[in-house]
N, CA, C and O atoms as CSV, one atom per row, in Angstrom:
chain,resi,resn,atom,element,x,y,z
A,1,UNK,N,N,-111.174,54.417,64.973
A,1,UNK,CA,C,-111.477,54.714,63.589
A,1,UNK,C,C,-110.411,54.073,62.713
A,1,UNK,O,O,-109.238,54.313,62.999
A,2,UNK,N,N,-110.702,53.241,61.619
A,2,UNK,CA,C,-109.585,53.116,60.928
A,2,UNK,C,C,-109.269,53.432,59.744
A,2,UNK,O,O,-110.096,53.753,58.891
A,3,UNK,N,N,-107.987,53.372,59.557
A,3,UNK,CA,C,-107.433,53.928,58.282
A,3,UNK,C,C,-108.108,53.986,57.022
A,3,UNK,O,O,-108.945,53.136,56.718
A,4,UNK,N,N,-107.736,55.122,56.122
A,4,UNK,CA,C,-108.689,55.035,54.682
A,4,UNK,C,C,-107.728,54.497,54.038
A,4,UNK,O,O,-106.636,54.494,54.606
A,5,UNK,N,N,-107.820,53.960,52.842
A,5,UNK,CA,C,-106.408,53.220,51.642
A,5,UNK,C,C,-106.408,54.510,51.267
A,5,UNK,O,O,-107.397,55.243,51.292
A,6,UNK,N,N,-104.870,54.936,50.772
A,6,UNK,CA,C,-105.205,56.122,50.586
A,6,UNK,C,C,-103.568,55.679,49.027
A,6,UNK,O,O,-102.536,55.034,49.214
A,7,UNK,N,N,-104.063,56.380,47.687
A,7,UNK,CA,C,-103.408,56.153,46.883
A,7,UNK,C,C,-101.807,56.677,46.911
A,7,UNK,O,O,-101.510,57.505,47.772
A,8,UNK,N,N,-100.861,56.241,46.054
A,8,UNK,CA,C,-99.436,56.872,45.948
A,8,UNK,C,C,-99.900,58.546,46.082
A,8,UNK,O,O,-101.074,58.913,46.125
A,9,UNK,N,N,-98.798,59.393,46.133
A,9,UNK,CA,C,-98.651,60.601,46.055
A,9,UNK,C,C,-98.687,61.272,44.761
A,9,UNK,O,O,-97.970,60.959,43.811
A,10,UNK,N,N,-99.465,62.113,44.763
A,10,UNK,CA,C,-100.294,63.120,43.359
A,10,UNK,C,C,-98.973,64.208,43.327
A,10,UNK,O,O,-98.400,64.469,44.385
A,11,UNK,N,N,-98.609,64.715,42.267
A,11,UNK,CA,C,-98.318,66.003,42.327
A,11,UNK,C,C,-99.032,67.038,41.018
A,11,UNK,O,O,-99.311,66.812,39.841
A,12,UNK,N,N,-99.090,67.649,41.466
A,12,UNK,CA,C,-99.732,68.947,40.898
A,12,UNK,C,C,-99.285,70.468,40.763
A,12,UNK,O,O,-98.584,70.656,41.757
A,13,UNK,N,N,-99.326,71.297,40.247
A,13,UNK,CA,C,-99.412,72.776,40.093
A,13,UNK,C,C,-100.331,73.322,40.344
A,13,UNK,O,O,-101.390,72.993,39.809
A,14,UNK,N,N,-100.289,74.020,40.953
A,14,UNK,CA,C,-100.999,75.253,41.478
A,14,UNK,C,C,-101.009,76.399,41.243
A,14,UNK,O,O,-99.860,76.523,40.819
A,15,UNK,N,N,-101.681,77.905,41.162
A,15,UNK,CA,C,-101.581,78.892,41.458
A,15,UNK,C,C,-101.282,79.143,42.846
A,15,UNK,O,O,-101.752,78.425,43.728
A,16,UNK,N,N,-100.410,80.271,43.127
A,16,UNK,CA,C,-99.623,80.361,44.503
A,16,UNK,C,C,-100.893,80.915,45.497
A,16,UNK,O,O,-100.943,80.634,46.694
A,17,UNK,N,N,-101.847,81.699,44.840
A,17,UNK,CA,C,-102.875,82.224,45.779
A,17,UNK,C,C,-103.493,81.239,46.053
A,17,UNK,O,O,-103.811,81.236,47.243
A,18,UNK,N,N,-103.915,80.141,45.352
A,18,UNK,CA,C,-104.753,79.291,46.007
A,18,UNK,C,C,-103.790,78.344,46.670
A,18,UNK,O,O,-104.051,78.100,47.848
A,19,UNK,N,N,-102.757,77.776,46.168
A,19,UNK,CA,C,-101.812,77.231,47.317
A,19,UNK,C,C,-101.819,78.167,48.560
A,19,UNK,O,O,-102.296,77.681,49.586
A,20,UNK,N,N,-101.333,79.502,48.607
A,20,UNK,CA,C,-101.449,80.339,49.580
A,20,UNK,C,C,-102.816,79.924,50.400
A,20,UNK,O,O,-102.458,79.425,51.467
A,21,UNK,N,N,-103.841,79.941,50.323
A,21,UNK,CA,C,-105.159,80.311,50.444
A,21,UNK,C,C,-105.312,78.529,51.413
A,21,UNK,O,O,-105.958,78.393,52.452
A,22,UNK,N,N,-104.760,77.722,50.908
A,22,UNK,CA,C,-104.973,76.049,51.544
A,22,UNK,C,C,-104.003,76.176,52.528
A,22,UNK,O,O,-104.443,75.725,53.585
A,23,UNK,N,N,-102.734,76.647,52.645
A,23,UNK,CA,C,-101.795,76.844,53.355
A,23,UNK,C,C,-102.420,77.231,54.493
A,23,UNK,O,O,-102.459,76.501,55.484
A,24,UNK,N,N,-103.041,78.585,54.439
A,24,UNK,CA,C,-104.094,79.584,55.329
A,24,UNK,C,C,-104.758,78.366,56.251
A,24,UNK,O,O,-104.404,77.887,57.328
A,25,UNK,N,N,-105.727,78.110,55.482
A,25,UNK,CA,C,-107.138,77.058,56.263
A,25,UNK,C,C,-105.823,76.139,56.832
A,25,UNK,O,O,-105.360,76.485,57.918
A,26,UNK,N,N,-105.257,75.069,56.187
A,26,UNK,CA,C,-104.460,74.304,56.975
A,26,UNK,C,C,-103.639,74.381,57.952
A,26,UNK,O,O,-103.134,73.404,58.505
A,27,UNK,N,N,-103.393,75.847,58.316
A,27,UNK,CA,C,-102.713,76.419,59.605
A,27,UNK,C,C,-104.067,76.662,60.529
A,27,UNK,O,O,-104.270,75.812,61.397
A,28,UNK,N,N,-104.840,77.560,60.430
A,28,UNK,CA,C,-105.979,78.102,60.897
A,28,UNK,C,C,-106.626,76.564,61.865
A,28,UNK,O,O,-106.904,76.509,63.062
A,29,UNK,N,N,-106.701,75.541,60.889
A,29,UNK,CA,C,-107.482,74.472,60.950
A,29,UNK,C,C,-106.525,73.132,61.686
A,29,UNK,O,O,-106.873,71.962,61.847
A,30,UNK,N,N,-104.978,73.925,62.110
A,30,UNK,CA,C,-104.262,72.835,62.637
A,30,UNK,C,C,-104.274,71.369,62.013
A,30,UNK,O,O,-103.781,70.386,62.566
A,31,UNK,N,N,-104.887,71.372,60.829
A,31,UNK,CA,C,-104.548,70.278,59.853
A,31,UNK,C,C,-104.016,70.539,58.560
A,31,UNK,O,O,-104.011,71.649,58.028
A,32,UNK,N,N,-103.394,69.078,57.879
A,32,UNK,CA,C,-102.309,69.123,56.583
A,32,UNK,C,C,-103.014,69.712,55.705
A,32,UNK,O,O,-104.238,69.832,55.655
A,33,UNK,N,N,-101.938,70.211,54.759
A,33,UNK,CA,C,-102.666,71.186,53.302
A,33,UNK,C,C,-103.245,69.357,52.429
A,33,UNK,O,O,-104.038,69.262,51.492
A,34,UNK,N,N,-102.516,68.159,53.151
A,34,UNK,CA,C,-103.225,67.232,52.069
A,34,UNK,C,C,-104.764,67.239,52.838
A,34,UNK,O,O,-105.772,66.846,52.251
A,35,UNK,N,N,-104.773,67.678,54.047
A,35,UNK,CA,C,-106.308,67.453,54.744
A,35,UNK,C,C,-107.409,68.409,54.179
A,35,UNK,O,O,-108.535,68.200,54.630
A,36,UNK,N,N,-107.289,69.350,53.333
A,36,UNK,CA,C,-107.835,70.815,53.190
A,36,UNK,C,C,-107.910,70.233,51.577
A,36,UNK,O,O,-108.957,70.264,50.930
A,37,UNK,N,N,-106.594,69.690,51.033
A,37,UNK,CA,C,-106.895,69.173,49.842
A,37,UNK,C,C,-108.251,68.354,49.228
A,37,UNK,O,O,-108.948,68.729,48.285
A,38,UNK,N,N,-108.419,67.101,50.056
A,38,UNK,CA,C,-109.319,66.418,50.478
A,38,UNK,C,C,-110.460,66.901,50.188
A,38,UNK,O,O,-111.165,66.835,49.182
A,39,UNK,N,N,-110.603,67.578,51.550
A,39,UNK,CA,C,-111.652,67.958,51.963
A,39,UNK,C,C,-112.411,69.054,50.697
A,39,UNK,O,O,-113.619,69.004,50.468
A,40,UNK,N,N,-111.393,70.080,49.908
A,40,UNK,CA,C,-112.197,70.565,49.099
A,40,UNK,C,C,-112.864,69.712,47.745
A,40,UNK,O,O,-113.926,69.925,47.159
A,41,UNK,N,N,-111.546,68.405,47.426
A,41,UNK,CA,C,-112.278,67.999,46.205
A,41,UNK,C,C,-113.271,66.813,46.344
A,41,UNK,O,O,-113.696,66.145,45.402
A,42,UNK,N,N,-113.592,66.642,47.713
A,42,UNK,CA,C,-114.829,65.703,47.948
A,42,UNK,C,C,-116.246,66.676,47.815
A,42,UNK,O,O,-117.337,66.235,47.455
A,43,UNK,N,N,-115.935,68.252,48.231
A,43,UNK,CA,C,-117.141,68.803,48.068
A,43,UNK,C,C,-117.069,69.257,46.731
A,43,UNK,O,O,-118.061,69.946,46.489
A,44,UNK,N,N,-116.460,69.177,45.954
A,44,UNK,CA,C,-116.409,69.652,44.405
A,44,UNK,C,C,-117.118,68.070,43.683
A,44,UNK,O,O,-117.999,68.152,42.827
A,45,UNK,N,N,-116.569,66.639,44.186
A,45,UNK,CA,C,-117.190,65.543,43.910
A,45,UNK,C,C,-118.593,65.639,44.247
A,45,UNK,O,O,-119.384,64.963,43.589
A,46,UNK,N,N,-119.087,66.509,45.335
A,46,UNK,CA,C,-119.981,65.859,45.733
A,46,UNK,C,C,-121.616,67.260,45.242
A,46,UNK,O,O,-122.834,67.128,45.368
A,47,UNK,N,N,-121.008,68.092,44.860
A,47,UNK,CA,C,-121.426,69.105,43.849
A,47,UNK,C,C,-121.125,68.917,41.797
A,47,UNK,O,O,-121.571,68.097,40.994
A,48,UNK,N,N,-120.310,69.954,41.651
A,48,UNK,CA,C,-120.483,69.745,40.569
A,48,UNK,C,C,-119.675,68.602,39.763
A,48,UNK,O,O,-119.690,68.477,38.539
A,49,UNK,N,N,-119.001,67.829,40.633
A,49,UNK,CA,C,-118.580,66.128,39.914
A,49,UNK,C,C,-119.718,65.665,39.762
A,49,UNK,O,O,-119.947,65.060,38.715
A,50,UNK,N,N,-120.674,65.801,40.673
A,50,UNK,CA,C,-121.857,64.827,40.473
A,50,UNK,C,C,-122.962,64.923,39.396
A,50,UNK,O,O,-123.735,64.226,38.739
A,51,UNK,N,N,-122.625,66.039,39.579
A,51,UNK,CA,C,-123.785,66.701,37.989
A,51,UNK,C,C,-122.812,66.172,36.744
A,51,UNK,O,O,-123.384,65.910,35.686
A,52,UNK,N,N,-121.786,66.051,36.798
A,52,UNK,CA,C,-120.797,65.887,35.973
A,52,UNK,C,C,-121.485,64.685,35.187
A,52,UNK,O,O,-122.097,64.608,34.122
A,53,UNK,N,N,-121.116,63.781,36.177
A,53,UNK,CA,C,-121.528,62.099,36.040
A,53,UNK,C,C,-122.565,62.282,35.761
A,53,UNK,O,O,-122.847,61.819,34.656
A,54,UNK,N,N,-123.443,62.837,36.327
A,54,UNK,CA,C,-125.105,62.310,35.917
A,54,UNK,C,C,-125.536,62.461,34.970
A,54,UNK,O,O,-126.359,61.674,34.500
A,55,UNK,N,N,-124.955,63.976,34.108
A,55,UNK,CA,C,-125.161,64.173,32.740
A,55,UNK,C,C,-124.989,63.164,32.377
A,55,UNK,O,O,-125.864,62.412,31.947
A,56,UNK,N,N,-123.176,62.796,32.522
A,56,UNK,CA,C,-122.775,61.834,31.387
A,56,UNK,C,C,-123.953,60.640,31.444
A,56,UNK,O,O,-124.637,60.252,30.497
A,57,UNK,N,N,-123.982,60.265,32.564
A,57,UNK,CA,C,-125.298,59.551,32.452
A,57,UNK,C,C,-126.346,59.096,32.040
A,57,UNK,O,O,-126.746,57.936,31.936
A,58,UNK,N,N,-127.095,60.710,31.642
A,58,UNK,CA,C,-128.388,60.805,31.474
A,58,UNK,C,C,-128.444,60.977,29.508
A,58,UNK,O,O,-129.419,60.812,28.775
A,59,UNK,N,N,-127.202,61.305,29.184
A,59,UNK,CA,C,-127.061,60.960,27.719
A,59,UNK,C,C,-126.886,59.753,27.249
A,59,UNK,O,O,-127.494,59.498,26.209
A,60,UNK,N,N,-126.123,58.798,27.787
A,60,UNK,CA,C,-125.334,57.680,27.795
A,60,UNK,C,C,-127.171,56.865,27.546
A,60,UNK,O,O,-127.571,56.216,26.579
A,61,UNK,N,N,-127.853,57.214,28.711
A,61,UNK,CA,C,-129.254,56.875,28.398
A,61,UNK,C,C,-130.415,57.321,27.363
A,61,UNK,O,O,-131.380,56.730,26.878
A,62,UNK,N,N,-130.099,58.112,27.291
A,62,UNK,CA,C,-130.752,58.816,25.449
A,62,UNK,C,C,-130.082,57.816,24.894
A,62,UNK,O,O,-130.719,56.787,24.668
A,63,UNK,N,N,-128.751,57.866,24.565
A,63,UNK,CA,C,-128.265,57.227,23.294
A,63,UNK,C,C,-128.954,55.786,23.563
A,63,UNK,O,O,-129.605,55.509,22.555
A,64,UNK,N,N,-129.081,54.576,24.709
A,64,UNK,CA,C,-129.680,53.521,24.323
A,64,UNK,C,C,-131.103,53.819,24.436
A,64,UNK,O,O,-131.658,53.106,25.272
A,65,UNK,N,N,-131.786,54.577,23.905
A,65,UNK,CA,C,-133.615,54.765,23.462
A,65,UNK,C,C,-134.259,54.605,25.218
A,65,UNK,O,O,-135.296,54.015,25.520
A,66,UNK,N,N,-133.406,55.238,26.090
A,66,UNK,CA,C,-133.776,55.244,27.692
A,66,UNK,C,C,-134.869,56.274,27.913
A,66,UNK,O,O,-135.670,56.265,28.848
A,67,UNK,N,N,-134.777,57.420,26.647
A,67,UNK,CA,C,-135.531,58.636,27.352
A,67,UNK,C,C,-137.117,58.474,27.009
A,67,UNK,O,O,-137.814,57.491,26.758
A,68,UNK,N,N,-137.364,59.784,27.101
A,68,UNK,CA,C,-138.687,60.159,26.440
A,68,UNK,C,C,-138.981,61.270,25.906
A,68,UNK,O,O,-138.202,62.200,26.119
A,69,UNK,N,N,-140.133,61.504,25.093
A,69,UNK,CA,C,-139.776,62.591,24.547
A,69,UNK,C,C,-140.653,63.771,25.065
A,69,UNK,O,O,-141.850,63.562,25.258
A,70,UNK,N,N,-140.027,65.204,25.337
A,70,UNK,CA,C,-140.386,66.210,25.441
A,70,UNK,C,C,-142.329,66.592,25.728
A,70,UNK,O,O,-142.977,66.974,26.702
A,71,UNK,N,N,-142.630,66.272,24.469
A,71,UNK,CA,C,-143.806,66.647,24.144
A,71,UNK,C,C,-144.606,65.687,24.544
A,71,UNK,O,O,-145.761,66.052,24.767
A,72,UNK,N,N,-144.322,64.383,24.735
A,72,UNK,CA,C,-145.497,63.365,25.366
A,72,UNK,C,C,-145.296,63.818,26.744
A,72,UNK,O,O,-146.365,64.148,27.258
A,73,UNK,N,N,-144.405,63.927,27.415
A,73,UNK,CA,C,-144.322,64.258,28.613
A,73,UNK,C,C,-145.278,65.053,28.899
A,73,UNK,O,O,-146.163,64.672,29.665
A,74,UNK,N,N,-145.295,66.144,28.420
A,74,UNK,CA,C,-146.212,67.636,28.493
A,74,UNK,C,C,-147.445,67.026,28.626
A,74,UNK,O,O,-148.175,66.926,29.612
A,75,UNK,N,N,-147.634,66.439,26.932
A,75,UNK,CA,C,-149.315,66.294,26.846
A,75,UNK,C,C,-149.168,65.128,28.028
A,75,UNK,O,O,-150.043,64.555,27.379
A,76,UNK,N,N,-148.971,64.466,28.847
A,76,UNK,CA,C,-149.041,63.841,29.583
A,76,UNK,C,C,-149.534,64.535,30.825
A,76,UNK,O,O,-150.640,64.477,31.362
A,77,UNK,N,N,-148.416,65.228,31.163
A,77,UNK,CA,C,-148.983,65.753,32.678
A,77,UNK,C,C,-149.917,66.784,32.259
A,77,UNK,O,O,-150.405,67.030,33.362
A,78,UNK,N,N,-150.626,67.710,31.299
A,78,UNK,CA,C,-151.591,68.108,31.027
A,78,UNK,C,C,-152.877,67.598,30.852
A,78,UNK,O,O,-153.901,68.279,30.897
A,79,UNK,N,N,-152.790,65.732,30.539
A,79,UNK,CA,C,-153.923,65.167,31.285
A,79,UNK,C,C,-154.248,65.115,32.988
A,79,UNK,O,O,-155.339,65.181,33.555
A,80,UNK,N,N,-152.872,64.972,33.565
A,80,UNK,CA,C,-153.084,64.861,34.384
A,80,UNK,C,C,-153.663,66.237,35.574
A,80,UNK,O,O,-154.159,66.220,36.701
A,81,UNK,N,N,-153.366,67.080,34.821
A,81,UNK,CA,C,-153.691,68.171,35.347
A,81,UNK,C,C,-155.214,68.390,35.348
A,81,UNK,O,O,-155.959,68.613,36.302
A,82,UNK,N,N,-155.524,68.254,33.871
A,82,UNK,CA,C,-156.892,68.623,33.480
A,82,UNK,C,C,-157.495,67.549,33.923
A,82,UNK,O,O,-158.657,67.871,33.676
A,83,UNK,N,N,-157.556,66.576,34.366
A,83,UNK,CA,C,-158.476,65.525,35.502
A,83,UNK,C,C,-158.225,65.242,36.797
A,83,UNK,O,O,-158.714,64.294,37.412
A,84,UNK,N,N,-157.117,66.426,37.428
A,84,UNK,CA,C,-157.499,66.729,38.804
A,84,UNK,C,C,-158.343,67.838,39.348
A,84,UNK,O,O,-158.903,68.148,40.399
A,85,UNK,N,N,-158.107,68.443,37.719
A,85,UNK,CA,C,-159.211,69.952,38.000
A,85,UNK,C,C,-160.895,69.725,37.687
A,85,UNK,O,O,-161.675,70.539,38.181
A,86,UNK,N,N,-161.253,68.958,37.121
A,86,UNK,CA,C,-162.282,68.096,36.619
A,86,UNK,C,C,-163.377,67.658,37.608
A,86,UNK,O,O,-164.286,66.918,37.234
């Protein structure tokens, strides 16, 4: 397996319970508190970072005339409804 690039060294503050609490898993788990680090903010990336981005996204696309609007939508799939029932 090989190595990830992995950036200079972060420092940060913490609350001691949740430092406490990574300390925990990283003993428990016989791996580093940077391994537990990781590992939680890839599932925070990979949850609500991602909604994060996509918003920003999905406005970023309104603002260049990307969307559509509300109410055609509706009356839209309400044709489509009313000529599968048909």
């Amino acid at each position: 397996m090989s190595e990830r690039e992995l950036s200079d060294p972060i420092t940060m503050r913490l609350p001691l319970d949740v430092l406490s609490e990574i300390g925990e898993i990283a003993e428990i788990c016989d791996r580093s508190r940077s391994w537990v680090f990781v590992r939680a903010l890839k599932s925070y990336l990979a949850a609500e970072g991602r909604e994060i981005i996509e918003l920003a996204q999905a406005r970023r696309d309104i603002e260049n005339g990307l969307g559509h609007d509300l109410d055609d939508v509706i009356d839209e799939v309400d044709a489509i409804v009313k000529g599968a029932a048909a």
